[in-house]
C-alpha positions as CSV (number, residue, x, y, z in Angstrom):
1,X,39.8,-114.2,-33.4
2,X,42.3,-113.1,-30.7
3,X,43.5,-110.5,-33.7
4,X,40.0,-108.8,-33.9
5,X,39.6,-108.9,-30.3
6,X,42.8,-106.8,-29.6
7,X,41.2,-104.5,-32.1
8,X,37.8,-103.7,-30.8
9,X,39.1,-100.9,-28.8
10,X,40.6,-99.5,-31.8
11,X,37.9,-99.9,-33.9
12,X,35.7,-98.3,-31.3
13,X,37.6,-95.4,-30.9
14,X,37.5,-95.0,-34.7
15,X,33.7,-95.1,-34.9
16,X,33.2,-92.4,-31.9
17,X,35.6,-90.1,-33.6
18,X,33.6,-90.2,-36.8
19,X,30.2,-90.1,-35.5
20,X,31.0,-87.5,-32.8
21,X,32.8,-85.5,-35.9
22,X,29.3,-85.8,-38.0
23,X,27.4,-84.7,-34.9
24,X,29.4,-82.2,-33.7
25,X,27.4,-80.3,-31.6
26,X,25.2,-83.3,-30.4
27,X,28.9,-84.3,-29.2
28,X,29.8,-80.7,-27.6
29,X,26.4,-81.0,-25.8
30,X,26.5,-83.9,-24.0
31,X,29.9,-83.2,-23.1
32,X,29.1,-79.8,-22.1
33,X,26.2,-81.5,-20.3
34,X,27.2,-84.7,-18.6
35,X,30.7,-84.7,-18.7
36,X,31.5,-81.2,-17.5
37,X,33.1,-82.3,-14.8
38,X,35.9,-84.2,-15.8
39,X,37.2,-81.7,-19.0
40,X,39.1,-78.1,-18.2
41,X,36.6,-75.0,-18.1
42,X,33.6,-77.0,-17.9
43,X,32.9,-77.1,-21.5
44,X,34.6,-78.1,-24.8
45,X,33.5,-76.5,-28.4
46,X,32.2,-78.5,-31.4
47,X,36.1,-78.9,-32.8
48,X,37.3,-80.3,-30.0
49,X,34.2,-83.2,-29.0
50,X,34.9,-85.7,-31.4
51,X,38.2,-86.2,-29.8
52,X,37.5,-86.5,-26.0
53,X,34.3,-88.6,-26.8
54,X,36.2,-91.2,-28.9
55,X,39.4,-91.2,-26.3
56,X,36.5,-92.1,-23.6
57,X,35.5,-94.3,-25.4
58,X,38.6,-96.4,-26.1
59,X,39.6,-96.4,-22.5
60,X,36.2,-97.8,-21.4
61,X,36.3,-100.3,-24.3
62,X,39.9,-101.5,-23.0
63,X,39.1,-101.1,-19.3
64,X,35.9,-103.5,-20.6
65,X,38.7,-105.8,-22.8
66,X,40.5,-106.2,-19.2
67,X,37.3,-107.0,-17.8
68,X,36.1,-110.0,-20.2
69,X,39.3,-111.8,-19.9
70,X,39.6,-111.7,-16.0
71,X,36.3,-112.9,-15.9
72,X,37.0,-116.0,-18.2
73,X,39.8,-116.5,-15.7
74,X,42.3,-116.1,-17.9
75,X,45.4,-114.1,-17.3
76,X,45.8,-110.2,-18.8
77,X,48.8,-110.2,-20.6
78,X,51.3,-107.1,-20.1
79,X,50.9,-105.5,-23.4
80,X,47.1,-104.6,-22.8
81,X,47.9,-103.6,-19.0
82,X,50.5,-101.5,-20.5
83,X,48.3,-100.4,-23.2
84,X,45.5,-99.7,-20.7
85,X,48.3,-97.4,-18.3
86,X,48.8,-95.2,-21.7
87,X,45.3,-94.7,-22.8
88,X,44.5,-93.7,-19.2
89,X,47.7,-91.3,-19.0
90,X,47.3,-90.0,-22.2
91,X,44.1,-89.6,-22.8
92,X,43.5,-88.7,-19.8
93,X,44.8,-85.6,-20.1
94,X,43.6,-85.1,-23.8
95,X,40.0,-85.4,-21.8
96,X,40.7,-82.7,-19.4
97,X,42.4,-80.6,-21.7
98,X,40.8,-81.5,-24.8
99,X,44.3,-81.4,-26.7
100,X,44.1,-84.0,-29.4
101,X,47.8,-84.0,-29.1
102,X,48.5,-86.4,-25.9
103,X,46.5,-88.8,-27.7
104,X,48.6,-88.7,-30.8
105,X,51.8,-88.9,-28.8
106,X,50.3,-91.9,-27.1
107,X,50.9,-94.3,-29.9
108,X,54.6,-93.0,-30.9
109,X,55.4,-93.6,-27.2
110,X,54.0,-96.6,-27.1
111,X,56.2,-98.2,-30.0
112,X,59.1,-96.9,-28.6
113,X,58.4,-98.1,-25.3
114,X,58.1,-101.7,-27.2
115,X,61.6,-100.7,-29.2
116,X,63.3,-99.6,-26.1
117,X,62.3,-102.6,-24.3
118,X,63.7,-105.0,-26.8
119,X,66.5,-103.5,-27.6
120,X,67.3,-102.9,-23.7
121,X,66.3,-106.6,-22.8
122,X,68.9,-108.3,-25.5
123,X,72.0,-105.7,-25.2
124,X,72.0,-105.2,-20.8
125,X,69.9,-108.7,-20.0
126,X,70.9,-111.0,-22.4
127,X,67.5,-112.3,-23.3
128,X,65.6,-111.9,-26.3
129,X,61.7,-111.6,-25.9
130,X,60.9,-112.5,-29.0
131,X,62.2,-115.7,-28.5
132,X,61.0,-116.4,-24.9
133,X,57.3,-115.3,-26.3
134,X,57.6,-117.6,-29.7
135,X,60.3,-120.4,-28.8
136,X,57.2,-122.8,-27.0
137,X,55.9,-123.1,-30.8
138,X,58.6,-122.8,-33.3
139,X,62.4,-123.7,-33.0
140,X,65.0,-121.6,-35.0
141,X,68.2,-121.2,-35.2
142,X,70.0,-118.5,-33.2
143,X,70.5,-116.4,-35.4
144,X,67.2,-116.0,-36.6
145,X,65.9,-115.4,-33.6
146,X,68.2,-112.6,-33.4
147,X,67.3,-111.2,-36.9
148,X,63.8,-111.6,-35.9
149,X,64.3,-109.2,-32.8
150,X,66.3,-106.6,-34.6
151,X,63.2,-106.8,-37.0
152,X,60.7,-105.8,-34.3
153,X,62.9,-103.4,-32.7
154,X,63.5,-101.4,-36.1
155,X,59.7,-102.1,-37.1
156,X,58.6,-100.3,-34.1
157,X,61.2,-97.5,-34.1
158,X,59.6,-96.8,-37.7
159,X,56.4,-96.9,-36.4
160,X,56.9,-94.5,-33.9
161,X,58.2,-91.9,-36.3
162,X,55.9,-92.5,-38.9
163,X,53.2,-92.1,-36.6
164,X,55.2,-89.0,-35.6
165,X,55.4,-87.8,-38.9
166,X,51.6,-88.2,-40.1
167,X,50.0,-86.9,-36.8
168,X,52.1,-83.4,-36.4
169,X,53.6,-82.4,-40.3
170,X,51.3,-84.4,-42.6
171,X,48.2,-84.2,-40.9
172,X,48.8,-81.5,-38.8
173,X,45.7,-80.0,-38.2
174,X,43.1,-83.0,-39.6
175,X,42.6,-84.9,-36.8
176,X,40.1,-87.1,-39.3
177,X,43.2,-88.2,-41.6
178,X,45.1,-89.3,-38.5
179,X,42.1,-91.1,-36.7
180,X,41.8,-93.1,-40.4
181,X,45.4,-94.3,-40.1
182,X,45.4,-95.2,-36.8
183,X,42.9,-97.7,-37.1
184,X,43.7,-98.8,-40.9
185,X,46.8,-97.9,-41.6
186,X,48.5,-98.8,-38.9
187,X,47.0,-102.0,-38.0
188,X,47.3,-102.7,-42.2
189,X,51.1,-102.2,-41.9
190,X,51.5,-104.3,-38.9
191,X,49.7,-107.3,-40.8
192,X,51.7,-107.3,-43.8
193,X,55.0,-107.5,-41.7
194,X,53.8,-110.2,-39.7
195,X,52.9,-112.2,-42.8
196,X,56.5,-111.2,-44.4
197,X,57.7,-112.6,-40.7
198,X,56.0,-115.7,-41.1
199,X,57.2,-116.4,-44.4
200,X,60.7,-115.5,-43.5
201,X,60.4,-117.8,-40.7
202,X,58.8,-120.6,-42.7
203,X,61.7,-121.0,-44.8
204,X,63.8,-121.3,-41.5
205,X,61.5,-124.0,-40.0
206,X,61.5,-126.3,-43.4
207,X,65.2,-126.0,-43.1
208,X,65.8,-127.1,-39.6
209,X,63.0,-129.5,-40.0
Protein backbone atom coordinates (compact mmCIF):
# COMPACT_ATOMS: atom_id res chain seq x y z
CA UNK A 1 0.00 0.00 0.00
CA UNK A 2 2.73 2.45 1.14
CA UNK A 3 4.29 1.65 -2.70
CA UNK A 4 1.11 3.04 -4.47
CA UNK A 5 0.80 5.77 -2.04
CA UNK A 6 4.32 7.19 -2.89
CA UNK A 7 3.08 6.91 -6.38
CA UNK A 8 -0.10 8.96 -6.49
CA UNK A 9 1.75 12.10 -7.17
CA UNK A 10 3.26 10.41 -10.04
CA UNK A 11 0.45 9.03 -11.35
CA UNK A 12 -1.31 12.29 -11.14
CA UNK A 13 1.09 14.15 -12.85
CA UNK A 14 0.91 11.53 -15.65
CA UNK A 15 -2.92 11.85 -16.07
CA UNK A 16 -2.78 15.88 -16.15
CA UNK A 17 -0.15 15.71 -18.78
CA UNK A 18 -2.30 13.54 -21.00
CA UNK A 19 -5.53 15.09 -20.54
CA UNK A 20 -4.19 18.63 -20.74
CA UNK A 21 -2.25 17.27 -23.99
CA UNK A 22 -5.83 15.99 -25.56
CA UNK A 23 -7.43 19.30 -24.56
CA UNK A 24 -4.97 21.55 -25.39
CA UNK A 25 -6.46 24.60 -25.74
CA UNK A 26 -9.12 23.96 -22.86
CA UNK A 27 -5.56 23.70 -20.94
CA UNK A 28 -4.06 27.10 -22.58
CA UNK A 29 -7.37 28.74 -21.54
CA UNK A 30 -7.68 28.21 -18.17
CA UNK A 31 -4.17 28.85 -17.78
CA UNK A 32 -4.35 31.90 -19.76
CA UNK A 33 -7.36 32.57 -17.62
CA UNK A 34 -6.80 31.76 -14.05
CA UNK A 35 -3.36 31.19 -13.72
CA UNK A 36 -1.95 34.25 -15.53
CA UNK A 37 -0.48 35.35 -12.84
CA UNK A 38 1.90 32.99 -11.73
CA UNK A 39 3.49 31.95 -15.53
CA UNK A 40 5.95 34.56 -17.56
CA UNK A 41 4.08 37.00 -20.11
CA UNK A 42 0.80 36.29 -18.75
CA UNK A 43 -0.08 33.54 -21.06
CA UNK A 44 1.25 30.17 -22.30
CA UNK A 45 0.29 28.61 -25.96
CA UNK A 46 -1.50 25.26 -26.45
CA UNK A 47 2.27 23.39 -26.72
CA UNK A 48 3.36 24.47 -23.73
CA UNK A 49 -0.20 23.81 -21.15
CA UNK A 50 0.04 20.23 -20.77
CA UNK A 51 3.28 20.70 -19.00
CA UNK A 52 2.71 23.46 -16.42
CA UNK A 53 -0.89 22.05 -15.62
CA UNK A 54 0.48 18.57 -14.89
CA UNK A 55 3.75 20.11 -12.87
CA UNK A 56 0.88 21.98 -10.75
CA UNK A 57 -0.57 19.32 -10.36
CA UNK A 58 2.07 17.04 -8.91
CA UNK A 59 3.24 19.67 -6.48
CA UNK A 60 -0.25 20.12 -5.02
CA UNK A 61 -0.77 16.26 -4.97
CA UNK A 62 2.73 15.96 -2.93
CA UNK A 63 2.09 19.13 -0.88
CA UNK A 64 -1.47 17.13 -0.19
CA UNK A 65 0.76 13.57 0.33
CA UNK A 66 2.68 15.86 3.16
CA UNK A 67 -0.58 16.90 4.37
CA UNK A 68 -2.36 13.31 4.99
CA UNK A 69 0.53 11.94 6.86
CA UNK A 70 1.00 14.86 9.29
CA UNK A 71 -2.47 14.71 9.98
CA UNK A 72 -2.37 10.86 10.89
CA UNK A 73 0.46 12.11 13.16
CA UNK A 74 2.85 10.31 11.69
CA UNK A 75 6.32 11.58 10.90
CA UNK A 76 7.22 12.87 6.96
CA UNK A 77 10.09 11.04 6.04
CA UNK A 78 13.11 13.05 4.35
CA UNK A 79 12.86 11.63 0.92
CA UNK A 80 9.25 13.19 0.29
CA UNK A 81 10.42 16.53 2.09
CA UNK A 82 13.23 16.32 -0.24
CA UNK A 83 11.09 15.38 -3.05
CA UNK A 84 8.63 18.07 -2.26
CA UNK A 85 11.90 20.98 -2.10
CA UNK A 86 12.58 19.65 -5.97
CA UNK A 87 9.19 19.73 -7.39
CA UNK A 88 8.66 23.11 -5.88
CA UNK A 89 12.24 24.38 -7.30
CA UNK A 90 11.97 22.82 -10.35
CA UNK A 91 8.78 23.07 -11.41
CA UNK A 92 8.55 25.99 -10.16
CA UNK A 93 10.27 27.53 -12.56
CA UNK A 94 9.06 25.23 -15.43
CA UNK A 95 5.55 27.03 -14.33
CA UNK A 96 6.79 30.55 -14.72
CA UNK A 97 8.66 29.86 -17.64
CA UNK A 98 6.79 27.20 -19.12
CA UNK A 99 10.15 25.21 -20.06
CA UNK A 100 9.40 21.59 -19.87
CA UNK A 101 13.14 21.28 -19.34
CA UNK A 102 13.52 22.06 -15.36
CA UNK A 103 11.07 19.56 -14.90
CA UNK A 104 12.99 16.92 -16.74
CA UNK A 105 16.26 17.88 -15.03
CA UNK A 106 14.31 17.41 -11.81
CA UNK A 107 14.35 13.67 -11.74
CA UNK A 108 18.19 13.27 -13.03
CA UNK A 109 19.05 15.65 -10.09
CA UNK A 110 17.19 13.94 -7.86
CA UNK A 111 18.99 10.39 -8.30
CA UNK A 112 22.11 11.91 -8.15
CA UNK A 113 21.35 13.80 -5.17
CA UNK A 114 20.41 10.08 -3.74
CA UNK A 115 23.91 8.67 -5.38
CA UNK A 116 25.95 11.51 -4.00
CA UNK A 117 24.55 11.13 -0.69
CA UNK A 118 25.37 7.48 -0.36
CA UNK A 119 28.38 7.44 -1.74
CA UNK A 120 29.37 10.71 0.42
CA UNK A 121 27.88 9.15 3.64
CA UNK A 122 30.03 5.64 3.44
CA UNK A 123 33.53 7.09 2.00
CA UNK A 124 33.77 10.78 4.41
CA UNK A 125 31.15 9.51 7.42
CA UNK A 126 31.72 6.00 7.68
CA UNK A 127 28.10 5.00 7.73
CA UNK A 128 26.14 3.26 5.38
CA UNK A 129 22.37 4.26 5.00
CA UNK A 130 21.26 1.49 3.56
CA UNK A 131 22.10 -0.30 6.47
CA UNK A 132 20.88 2.13 9.26
CA UNK A 133 17.41 2.24 7.12
CA UNK A 134 17.14 -1.83 6.72
CA UNK A 135 19.34 -3.28 9.65
CA UNK A 136 16.01 -2.98 12.28
CA UNK A 137 14.52 -5.85 9.98
CA UNK A 138 17.13 -7.95 8.40
CA UNK A 139 20.73 -8.85 9.58
CA UNK A 140 23.52 -9.42 7.04
CA UNK A 141 26.72 -9.76 6.89
CA UNK A 142 29.10 -6.85 6.28
CA UNK A 143 29.80 -7.23 3.34
CA UNK A 144 26.55 -7.47 1.93
CA UNK A 145 25.49 -4.58 3.33
CA UNK A 146 28.24 -2.96 1.51
CA UNK A 147 27.43 -4.59 -1.85
CA UNK A 148 23.96 -3.62 -1.28
CA UNK A 149 25.00 0.21 -1.03
CA UNK A 150 27.31 0.16 -3.93
CA UNK A 151 24.13 -1.38 -5.68
CA UNK A 152 21.95 1.68 -4.95
CA UNK A 153 24.60 4.08 -5.48
CA UNK A 154 25.31 2.70 -9.17
CA UNK A 155 21.42 2.06 -9.59
CA UNK A 156 20.79 5.63 -9.12
CA UNK A 157 23.84 7.07 -11.02
CA UNK A 158 22.23 5.03 -14.04
CA UNK A 159 19.08 6.38 -13.47
CA UNK A 160 20.07 9.75 -13.57
CA UNK A 161 21.65 9.36 -16.96
CA UNK A 162 19.21 7.35 -18.43
CA UNK A 163 16.71 9.67 -17.52
CA UNK A 164 19.22 12.13 -19.03
CA UNK A 165 19.55 10.38 -22.03
CA UNK A 166 15.64 9.69 -22.85
CA UNK A 167 14.45 13.28 -21.84
CA UNK A 168 17.11 15.48 -24.03
CA UNK A 169 18.53 12.96 -27.19
CA UNK A 170 15.89 10.19 -27.39
CA UNK A 171 12.95 12.12 -26.73
CA UNK A 172 14.06 15.30 -27.37
CA UNK A 173 11.28 17.17 -28.38
CA UNK A 174 8.17 14.60 -27.29
CA UNK A 175 7.46 15.57 -24.10
CA UNK A 176 4.56 12.66 -24.36
CA UNK A 177 7.33 9.78 -24.67
CA UNK A 178 9.13 11.10 -21.65
CA UNK A 179 5.99 11.80 -19.37
CA UNK A 180 5.11 7.79 -20.35
CA UNK A 181 8.51 6.73 -18.86
CA UNK A 182 8.56 8.70 -16.08
CA UNK A 183 5.62 7.22 -14.57
CA UNK A 184 6.07 3.54 -16.12
CA UNK A 185 9.22 3.14 -16.97
CA UNK A 186 10.92 4.32 -14.36
CA UNK A 187 8.97 3.25 -11.55
CA UNK A 188 8.92 -0.39 -13.69
CA UNK A 189 12.79 -0.43 -13.52
CA UNK A 190 12.90 0.48 -9.91
CA UNK A 191 10.58 -2.63 -9.02
CA UNK A 192 12.38 -5.13 -10.82
CA UNK A 193 15.69 -4.19 -9.00
CA UNK A 194 14.17 -4.22 -5.82
CA UNK A 195 12.82 -7.68 -6.31
CA UNK A 196 16.43 -8.80 -7.74
CA UNK A 197 17.56 -7.09 -4.21
CA UNK A 198 15.35 -9.05 -2.30
CA UNK A 199 16.27 -12.20 -3.72
CA UNK A 200 19.89 -11.39 -3.51
CA UNK A 201 19.37 -10.74 -0.03
CA UNK A 202 17.24 -13.79 0.67
CA UNK A 203 19.96 -16.02 -0.11
CA UNK A 204 22.13 -14.06 2.43
CA UNK A 205 19.46 -14.24 5.20
CA UNK A 206 18.88 -18.25 4.76
CA UNK A 207 22.65 -18.37 5.12
CA UNK A 208 23.22 -16.55 8.26
CA UNK A 209 20.06 -17.99 9.56
Amino acid sequence: MKFLFDLIPLILFFAAYKLSGWNAEAAQHFINTYLSGIVSGGSVTPDQAPIVIATLIGILATMAQIGYIKLQGRKVDFVLWFSLAMFIFFGGLTIYLHDEDFIKWKLSIVYWFFASGLLVSELVFKKNLMRKSMEEIVELPDLIWSRLNLAWICFFTAMGFLNWYLAFVLFKGDTSSWVSFKAFGSTAIMFVFIVAQTIYLSRHIKDQA
